[in-house]
C-alpha atoms as an extended CHARMM CRD file, in Angstrom:
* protein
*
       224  EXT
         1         1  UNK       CA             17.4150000000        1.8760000000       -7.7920000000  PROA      1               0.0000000000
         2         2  UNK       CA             16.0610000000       -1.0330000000       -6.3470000000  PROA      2               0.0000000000
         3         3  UNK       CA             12.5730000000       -1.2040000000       -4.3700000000  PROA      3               0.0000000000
         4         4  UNK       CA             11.8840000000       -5.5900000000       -4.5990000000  PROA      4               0.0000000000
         5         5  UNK       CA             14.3830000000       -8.1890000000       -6.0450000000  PROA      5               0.0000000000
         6         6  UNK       CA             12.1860000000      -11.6940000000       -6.2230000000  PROA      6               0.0000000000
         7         7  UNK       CA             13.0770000000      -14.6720000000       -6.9850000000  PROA      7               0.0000000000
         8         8  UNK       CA             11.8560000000      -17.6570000000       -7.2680000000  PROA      8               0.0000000000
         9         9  UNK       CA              9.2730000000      -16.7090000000       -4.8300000000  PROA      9               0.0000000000
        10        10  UNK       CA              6.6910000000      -19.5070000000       -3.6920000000  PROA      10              0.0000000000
        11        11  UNK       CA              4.2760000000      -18.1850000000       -1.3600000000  PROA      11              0.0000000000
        12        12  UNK       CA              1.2020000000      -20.5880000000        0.5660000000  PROA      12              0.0000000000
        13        13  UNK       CA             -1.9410000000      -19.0240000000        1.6930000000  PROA      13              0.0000000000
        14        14  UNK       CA             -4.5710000000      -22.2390000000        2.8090000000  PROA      14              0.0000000000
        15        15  UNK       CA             -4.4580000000      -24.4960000000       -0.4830000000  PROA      15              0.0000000000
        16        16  UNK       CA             -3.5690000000      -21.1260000000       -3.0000000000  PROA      16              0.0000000000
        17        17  UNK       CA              0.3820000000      -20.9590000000       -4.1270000000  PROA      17              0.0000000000
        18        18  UNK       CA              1.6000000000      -18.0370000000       -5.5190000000  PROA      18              0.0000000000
        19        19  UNK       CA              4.8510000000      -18.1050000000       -7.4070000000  PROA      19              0.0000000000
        20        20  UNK       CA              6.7510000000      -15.1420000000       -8.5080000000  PROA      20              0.0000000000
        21        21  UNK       CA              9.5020000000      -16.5630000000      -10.8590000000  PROA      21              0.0000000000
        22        22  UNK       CA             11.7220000000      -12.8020000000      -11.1720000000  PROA      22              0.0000000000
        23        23  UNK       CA             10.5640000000       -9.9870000000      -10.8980000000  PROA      23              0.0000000000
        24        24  UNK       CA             12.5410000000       -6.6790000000      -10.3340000000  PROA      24              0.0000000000
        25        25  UNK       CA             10.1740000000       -3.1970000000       -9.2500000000  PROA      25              0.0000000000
        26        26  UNK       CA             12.1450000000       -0.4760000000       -9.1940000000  PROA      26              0.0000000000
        27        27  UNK       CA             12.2850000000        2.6610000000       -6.7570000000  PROA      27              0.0000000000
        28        28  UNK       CA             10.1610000000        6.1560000000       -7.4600000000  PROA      28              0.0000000000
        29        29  UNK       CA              7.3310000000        3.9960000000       -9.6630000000  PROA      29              0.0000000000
        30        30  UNK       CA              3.9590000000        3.4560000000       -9.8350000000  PROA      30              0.0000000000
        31        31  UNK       CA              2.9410000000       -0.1260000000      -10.2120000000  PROA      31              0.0000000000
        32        32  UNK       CA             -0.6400000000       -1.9650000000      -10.7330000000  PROA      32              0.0000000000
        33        33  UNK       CA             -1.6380000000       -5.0960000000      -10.1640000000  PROA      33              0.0000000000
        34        34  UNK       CA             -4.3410000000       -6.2240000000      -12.0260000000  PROA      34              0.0000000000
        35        35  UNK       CA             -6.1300000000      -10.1310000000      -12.0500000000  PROA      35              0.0000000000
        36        36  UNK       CA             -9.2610000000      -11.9710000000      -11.5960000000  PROA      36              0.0000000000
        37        37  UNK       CA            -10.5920000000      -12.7380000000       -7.6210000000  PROA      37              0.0000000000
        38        38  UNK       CA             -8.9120000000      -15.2410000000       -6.1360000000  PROA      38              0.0000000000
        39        39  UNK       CA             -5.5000000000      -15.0100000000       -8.0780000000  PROA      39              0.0000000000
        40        40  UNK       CA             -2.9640000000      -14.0540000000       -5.5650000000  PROA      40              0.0000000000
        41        41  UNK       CA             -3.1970000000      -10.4230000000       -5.8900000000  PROA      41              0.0000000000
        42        42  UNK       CA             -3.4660000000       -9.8130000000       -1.7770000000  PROA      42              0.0000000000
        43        43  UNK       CA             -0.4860000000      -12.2550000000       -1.3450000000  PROA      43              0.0000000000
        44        44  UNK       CA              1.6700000000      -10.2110000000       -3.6020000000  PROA      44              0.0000000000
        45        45  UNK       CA              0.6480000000       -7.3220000000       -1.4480000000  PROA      45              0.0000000000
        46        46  UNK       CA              1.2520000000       -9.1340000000        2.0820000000  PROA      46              0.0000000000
        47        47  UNK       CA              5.0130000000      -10.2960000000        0.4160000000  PROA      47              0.0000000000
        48        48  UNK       CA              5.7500000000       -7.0830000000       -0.0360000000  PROA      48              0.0000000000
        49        49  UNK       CA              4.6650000000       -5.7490000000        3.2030000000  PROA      49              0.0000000000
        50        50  UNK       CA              6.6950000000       -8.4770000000        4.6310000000  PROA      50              0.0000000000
        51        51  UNK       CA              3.6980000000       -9.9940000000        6.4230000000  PROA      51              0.0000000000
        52        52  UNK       CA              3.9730000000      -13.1570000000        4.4930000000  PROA      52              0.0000000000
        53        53  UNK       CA              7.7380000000      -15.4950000000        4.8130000000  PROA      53              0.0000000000
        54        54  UNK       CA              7.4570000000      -17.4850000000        1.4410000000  PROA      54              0.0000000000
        55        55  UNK       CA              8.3200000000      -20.7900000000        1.7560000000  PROA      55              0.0000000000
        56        56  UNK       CA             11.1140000000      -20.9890000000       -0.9100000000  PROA      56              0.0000000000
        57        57  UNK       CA             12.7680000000      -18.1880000000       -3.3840000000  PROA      57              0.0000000000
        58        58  UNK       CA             14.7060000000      -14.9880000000       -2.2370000000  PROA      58              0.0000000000
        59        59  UNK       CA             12.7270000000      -11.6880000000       -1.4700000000  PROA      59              0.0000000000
        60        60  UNK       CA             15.4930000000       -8.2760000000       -1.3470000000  PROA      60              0.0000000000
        61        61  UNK       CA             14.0940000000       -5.1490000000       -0.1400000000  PROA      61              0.0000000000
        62        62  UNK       CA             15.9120000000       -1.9060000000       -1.3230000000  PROA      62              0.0000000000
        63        63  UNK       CA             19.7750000000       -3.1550000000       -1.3110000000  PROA      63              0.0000000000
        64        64  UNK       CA             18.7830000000       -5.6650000000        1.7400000000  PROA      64              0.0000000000
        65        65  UNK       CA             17.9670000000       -9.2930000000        1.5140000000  PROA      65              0.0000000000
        66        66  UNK       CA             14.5910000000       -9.7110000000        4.0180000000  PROA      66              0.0000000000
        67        67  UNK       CA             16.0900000000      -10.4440000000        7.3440000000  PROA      67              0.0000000000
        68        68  UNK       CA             12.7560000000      -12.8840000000        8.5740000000  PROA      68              0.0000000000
        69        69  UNK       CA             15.1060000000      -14.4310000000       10.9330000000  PROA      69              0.0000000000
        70        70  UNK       CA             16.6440000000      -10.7970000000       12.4910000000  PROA      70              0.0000000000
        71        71  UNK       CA             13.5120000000       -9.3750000000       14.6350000000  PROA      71              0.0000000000
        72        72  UNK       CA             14.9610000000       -5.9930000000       14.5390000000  PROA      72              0.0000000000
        73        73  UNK       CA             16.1460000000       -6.0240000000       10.9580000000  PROA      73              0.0000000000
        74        74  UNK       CA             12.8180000000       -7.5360000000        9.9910000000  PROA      74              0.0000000000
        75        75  UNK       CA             10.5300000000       -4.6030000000       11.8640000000  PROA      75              0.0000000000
        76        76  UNK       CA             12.9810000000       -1.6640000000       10.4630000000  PROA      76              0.0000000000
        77        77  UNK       CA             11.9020000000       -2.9440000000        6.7240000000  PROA      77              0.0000000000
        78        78  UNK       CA              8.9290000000       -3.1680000000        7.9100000000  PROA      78              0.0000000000
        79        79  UNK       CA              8.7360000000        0.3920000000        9.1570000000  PROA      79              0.0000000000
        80        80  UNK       CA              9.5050000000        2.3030000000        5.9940000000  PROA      80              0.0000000000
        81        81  UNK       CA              6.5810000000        0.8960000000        3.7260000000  PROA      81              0.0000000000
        82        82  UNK       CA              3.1210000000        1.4410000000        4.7820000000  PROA      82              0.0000000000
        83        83  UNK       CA              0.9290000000       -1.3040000000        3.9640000000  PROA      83              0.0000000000
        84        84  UNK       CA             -3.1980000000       -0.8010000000        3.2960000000  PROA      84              0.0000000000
        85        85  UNK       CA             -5.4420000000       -3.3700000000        3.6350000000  PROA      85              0.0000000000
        86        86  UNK       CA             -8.6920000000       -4.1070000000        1.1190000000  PROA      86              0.0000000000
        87        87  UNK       CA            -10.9110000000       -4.1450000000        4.5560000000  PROA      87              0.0000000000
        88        88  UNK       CA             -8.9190000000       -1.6490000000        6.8170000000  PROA      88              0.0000000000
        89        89  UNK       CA             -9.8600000000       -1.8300000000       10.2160000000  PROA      89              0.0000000000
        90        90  UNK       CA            -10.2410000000        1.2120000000       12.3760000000  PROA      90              0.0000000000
        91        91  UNK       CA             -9.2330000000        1.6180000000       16.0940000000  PROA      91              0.0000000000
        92        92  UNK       CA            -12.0100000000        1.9250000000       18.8490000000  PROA      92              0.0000000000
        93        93  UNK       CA            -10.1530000000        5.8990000000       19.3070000000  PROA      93              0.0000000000
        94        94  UNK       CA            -10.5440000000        9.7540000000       17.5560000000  PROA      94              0.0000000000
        95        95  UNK       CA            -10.1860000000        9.8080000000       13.5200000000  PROA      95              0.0000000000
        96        96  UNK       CA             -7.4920000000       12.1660000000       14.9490000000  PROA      96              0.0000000000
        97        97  UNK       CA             -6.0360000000        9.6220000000       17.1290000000  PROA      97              0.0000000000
        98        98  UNK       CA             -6.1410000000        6.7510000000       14.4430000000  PROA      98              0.0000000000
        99        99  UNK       CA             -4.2110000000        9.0290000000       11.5990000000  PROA      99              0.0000000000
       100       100  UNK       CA             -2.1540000000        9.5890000000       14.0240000000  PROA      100             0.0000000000
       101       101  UNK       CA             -1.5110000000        6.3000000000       15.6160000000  PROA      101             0.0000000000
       102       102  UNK       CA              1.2830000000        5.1650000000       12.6980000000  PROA      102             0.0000000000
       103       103  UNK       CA              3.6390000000        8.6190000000       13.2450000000  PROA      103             0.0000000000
       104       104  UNK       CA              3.9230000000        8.0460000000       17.0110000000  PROA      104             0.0000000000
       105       105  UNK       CA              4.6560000000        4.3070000000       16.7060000000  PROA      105             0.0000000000
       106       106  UNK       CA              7.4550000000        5.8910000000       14.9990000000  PROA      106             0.0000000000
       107       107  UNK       CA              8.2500000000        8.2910000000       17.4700000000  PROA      107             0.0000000000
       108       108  UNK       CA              7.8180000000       11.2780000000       15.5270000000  PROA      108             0.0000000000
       109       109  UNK       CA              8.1650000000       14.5950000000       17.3790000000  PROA      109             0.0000000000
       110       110  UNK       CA              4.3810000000       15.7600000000       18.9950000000  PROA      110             0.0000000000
       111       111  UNK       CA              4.8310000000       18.9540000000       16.5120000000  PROA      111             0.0000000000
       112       112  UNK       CA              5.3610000000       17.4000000000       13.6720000000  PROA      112             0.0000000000
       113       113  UNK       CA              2.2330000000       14.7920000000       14.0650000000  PROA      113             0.0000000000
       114       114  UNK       CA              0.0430000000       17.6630000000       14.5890000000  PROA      114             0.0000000000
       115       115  UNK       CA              1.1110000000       19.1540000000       11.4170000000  PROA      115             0.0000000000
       116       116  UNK       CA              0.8990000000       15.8840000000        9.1610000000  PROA      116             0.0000000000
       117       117  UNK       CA             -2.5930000000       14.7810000000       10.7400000000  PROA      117             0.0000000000
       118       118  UNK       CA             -4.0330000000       18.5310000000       10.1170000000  PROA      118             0.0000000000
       119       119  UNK       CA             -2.1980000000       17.9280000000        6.4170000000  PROA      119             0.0000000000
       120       120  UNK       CA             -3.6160000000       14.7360000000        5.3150000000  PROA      120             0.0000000000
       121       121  UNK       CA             -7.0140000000       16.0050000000        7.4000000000  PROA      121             0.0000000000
       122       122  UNK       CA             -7.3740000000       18.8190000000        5.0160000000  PROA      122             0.0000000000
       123       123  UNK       CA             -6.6580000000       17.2600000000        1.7860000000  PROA      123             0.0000000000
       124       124  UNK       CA             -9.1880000000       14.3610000000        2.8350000000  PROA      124             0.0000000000
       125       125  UNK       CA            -11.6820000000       17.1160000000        3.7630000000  PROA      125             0.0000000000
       126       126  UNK       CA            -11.8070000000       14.6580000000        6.9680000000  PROA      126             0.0000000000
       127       127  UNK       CA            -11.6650000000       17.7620000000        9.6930000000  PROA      127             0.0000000000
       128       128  UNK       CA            -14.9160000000       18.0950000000       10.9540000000  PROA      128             0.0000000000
       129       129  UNK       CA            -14.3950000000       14.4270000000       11.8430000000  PROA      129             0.0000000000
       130       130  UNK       CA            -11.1330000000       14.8040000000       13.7410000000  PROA      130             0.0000000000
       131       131  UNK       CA            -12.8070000000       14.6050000000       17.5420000000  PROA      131             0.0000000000
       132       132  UNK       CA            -15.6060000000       11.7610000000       16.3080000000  PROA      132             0.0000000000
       133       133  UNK       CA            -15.0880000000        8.4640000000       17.4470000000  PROA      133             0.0000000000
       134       134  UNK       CA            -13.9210000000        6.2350000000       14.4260000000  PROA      134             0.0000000000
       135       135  UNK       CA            -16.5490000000        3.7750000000       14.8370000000  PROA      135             0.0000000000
       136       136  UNK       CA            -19.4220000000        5.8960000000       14.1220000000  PROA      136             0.0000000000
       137       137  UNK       CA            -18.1350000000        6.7770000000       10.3440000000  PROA      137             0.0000000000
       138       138  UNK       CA            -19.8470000000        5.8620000000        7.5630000000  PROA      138             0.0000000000
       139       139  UNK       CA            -17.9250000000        2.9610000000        4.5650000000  PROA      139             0.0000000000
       140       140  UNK       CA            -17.2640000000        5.5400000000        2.8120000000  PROA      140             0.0000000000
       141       141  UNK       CA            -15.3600000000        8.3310000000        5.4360000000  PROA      141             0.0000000000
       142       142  UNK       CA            -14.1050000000        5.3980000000        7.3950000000  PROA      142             0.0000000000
       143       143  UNK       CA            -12.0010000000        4.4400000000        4.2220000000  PROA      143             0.0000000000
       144       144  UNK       CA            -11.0810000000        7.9510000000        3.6070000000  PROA      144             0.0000000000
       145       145  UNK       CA             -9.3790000000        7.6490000000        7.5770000000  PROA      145             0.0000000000
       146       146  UNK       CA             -7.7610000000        4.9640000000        6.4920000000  PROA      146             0.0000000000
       147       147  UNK       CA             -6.2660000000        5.9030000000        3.5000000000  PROA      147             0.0000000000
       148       148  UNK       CA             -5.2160000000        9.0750000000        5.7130000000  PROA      148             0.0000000000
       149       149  UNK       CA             -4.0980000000        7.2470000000        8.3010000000  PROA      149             0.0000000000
       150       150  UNK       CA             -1.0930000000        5.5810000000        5.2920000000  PROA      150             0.0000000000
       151       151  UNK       CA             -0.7460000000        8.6130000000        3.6840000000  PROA      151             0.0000000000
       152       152  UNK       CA              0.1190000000       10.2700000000        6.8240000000  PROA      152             0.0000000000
       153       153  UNK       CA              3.2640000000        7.9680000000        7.2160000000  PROA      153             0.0000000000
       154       154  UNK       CA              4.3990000000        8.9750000000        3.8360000000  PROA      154             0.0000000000
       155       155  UNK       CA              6.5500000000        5.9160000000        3.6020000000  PROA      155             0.0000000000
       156       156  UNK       CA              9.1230000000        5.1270000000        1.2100000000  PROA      156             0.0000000000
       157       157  UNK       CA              6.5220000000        2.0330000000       -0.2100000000  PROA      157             0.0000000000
       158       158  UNK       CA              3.0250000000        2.3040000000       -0.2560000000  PROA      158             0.0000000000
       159       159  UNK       CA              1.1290000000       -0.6150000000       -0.9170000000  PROA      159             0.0000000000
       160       160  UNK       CA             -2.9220000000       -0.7630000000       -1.8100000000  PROA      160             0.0000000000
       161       161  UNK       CA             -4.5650000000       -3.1640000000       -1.6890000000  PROA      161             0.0000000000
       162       162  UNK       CA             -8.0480000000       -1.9130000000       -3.9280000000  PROA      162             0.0000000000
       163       163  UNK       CA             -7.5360000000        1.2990000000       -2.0160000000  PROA      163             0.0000000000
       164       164  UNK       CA            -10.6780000000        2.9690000000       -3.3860000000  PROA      164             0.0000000000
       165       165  UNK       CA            -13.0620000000        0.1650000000       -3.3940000000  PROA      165             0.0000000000
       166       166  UNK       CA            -15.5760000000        1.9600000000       -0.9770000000  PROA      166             0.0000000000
       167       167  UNK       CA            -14.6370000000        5.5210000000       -1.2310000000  PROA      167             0.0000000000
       168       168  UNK       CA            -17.2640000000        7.5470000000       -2.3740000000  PROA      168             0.0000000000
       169       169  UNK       CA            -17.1470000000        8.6030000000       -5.8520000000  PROA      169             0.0000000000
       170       170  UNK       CA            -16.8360000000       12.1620000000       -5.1330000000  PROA      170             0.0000000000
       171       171  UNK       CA            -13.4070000000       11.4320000000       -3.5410000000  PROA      171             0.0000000000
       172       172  UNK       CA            -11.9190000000        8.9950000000       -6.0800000000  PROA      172             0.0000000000
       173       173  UNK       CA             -9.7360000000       11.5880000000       -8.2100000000  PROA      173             0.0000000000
       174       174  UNK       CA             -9.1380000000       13.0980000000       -4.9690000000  PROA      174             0.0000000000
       175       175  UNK       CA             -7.6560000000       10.2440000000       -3.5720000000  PROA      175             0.0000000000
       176       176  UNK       CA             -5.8050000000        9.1420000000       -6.7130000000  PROA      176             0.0000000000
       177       177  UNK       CA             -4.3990000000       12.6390000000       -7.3760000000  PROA      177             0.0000000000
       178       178  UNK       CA             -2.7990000000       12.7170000000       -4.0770000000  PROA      178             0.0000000000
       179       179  UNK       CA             -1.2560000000        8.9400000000       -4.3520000000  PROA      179             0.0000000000
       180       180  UNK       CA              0.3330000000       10.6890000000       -7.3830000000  PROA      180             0.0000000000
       181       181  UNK       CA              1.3400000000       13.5900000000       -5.8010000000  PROA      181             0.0000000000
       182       182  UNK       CA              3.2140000000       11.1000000000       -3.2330000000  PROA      182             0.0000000000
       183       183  UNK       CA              5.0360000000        9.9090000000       -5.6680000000  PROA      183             0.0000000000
       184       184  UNK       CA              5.9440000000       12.7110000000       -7.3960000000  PROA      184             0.0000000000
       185       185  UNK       CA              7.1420000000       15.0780000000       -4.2110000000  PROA      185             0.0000000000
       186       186  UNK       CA              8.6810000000       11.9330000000       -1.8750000000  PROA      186             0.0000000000
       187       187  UNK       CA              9.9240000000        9.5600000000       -4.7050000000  PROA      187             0.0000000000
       188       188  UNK       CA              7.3980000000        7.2250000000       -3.0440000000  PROA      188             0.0000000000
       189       189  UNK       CA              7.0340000000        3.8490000000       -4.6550000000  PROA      189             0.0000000000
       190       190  UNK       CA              3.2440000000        2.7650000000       -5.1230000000  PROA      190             0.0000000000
       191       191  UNK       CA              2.1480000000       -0.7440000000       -5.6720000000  PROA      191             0.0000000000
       192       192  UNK       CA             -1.6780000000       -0.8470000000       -5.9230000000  PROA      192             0.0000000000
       193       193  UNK       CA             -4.2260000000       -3.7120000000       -6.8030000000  PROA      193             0.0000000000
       194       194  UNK       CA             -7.2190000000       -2.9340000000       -8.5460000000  PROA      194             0.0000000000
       195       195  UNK       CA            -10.0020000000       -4.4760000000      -10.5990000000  PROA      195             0.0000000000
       196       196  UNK       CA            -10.9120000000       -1.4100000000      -12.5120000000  PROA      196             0.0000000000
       197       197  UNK       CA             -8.8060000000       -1.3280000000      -15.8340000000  PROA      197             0.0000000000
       198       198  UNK       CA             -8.9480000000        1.9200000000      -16.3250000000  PROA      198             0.0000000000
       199       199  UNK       CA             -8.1300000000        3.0230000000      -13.0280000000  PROA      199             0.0000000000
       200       200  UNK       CA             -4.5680000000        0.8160000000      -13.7530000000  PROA      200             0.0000000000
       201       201  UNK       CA             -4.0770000000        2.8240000000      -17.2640000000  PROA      201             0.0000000000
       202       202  UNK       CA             -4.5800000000        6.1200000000      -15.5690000000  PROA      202             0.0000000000
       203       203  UNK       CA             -2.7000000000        5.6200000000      -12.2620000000  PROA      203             0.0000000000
       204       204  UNK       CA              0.2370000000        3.4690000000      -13.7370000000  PROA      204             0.0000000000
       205       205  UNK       CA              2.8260000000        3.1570000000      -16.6140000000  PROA      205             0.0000000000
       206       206  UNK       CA              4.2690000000       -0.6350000000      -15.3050000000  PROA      206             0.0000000000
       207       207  UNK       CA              1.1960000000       -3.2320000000      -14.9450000000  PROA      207             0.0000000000
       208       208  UNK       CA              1.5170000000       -6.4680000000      -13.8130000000  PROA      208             0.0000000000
       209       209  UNK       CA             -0.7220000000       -9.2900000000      -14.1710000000  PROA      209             0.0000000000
       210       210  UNK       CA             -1.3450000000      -12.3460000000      -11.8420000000  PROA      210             0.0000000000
       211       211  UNK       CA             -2.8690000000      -15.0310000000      -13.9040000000  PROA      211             0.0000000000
       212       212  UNK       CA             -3.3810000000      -19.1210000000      -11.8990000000  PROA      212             0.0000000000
       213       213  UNK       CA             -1.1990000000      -17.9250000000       -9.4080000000  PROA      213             0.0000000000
       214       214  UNK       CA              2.0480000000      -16.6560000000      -11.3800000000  PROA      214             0.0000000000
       215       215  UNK       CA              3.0560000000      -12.9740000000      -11.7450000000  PROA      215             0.0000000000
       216       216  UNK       CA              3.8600000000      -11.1720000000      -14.8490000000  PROA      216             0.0000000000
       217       217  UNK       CA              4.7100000000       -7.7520000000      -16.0550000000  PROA      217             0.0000000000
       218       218  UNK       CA              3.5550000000       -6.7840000000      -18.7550000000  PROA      218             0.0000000000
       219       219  UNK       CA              4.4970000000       -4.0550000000      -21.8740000000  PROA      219             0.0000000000
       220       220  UNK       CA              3.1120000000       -0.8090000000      -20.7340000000  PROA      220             0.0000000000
       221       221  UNK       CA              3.8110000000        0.7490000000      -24.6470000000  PROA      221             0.0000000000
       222       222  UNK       CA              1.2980000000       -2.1600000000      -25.8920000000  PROA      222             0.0000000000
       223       223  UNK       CA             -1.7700000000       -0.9990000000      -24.1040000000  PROA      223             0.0000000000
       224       224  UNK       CA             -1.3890000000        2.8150000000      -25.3540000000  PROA      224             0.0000000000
């Protein structure tokens, strides 16, 4: 099943175009995106998230074509992927209250928050931090509530934008083992950027490539 349909997308960011000729990503998959600074690979990212209206081409979402023009439609898509930035930024409120912040946008039942916060909390080892005002964490645990704080939603997309560039190394296979576990138990589909090669080969078995501004997929079988 379908998760993005582009087509001749051309995105503008300042003086940068980004142009994504076709390119299908299918449901339930893990997907990196790999490329030099500077190449587009935040763009792709902010497409996806439906942040960004390119300026020419056809973006579908699921069975949907993007309804930019249709407020509502627009914020529903919207609403079922959960979008991490490269430099998250934290609300002036409880690690407990920012986790949380996403599930009762959503209106999720006051229960079933407490549950999902205590969850993602745990596997995080971010507990002891739950009452602490956000602003006082270090880089490294203020990432951690952010990456908590998409987990949480467990959305049907995830997109990561070099989600664990500051995390501290203790917590990297932590982190990465539970993106997979995502995957695995919701069918989530994961779209990640990333400059480390190796973290693409062990998180992902479709890479893509953003090269002068133009996206490509490449031959997972090759790189074994």
């Amino acid at each position: 099943m379908t998760a993005y349909r582009l087509n001749n997308v051309e995105c503008r960011r300042g003086g940068f175009v980004l142009r994504v000729d076709d390119l299908l990503l299918e449901r339930g998959e893990i997907y990196s995106v790999t490329g030099p600074n500077g190449c587009g690979k935040t763009s792709l990212l902010r497409v996806l998230a439906l942040l960004d209206r390119p300026v020419g081409g056809r973006v579908q979402y699921g069975d949907d074509e993007v309804g930019y023009d249709d407020r509502s439609a627009w914020l529903r898509q919207r609403r079922s992927s959960a979008y991490l930035m490269q430099h998250p930024y934290l609300f002036n409120m409880s690690v407990y209250d920012n986790i949380a912040y996403g599930l009762r946008l959503r209106h999720v039942p006051l229960a079933e928050v407490r549950q999902r916060v205590h969850d993602v909390m745990e596997r995080l080892t971010l507990e002891r931090f739950a009452r602490r005002n956000a602003h006082t964490l270090s880089g490294g645990e203020s990432q951690r509530v952010a990456l908590a704080r998409t987990f949480v939603l467990e959305a049907e997309v995830m997109l990561l934008d070099e989600f664990t560039s500051g995390v501290d190394r203790e917590y990297v296979e932590t982190v990465e083992a539970y993106v997979r576990e995502l995957n695995r138990s919701h069918g989530t589909t994961v779209i990640f950027t990333t400059h480390s090669a190796s973290q693409a080969h062990r998180m992902s078995d479709h890479p893509l490539t953003i090269s002068h501004g133009e996206v490509r997929a490449c031959d997972a079988a090759s790189r074994r």
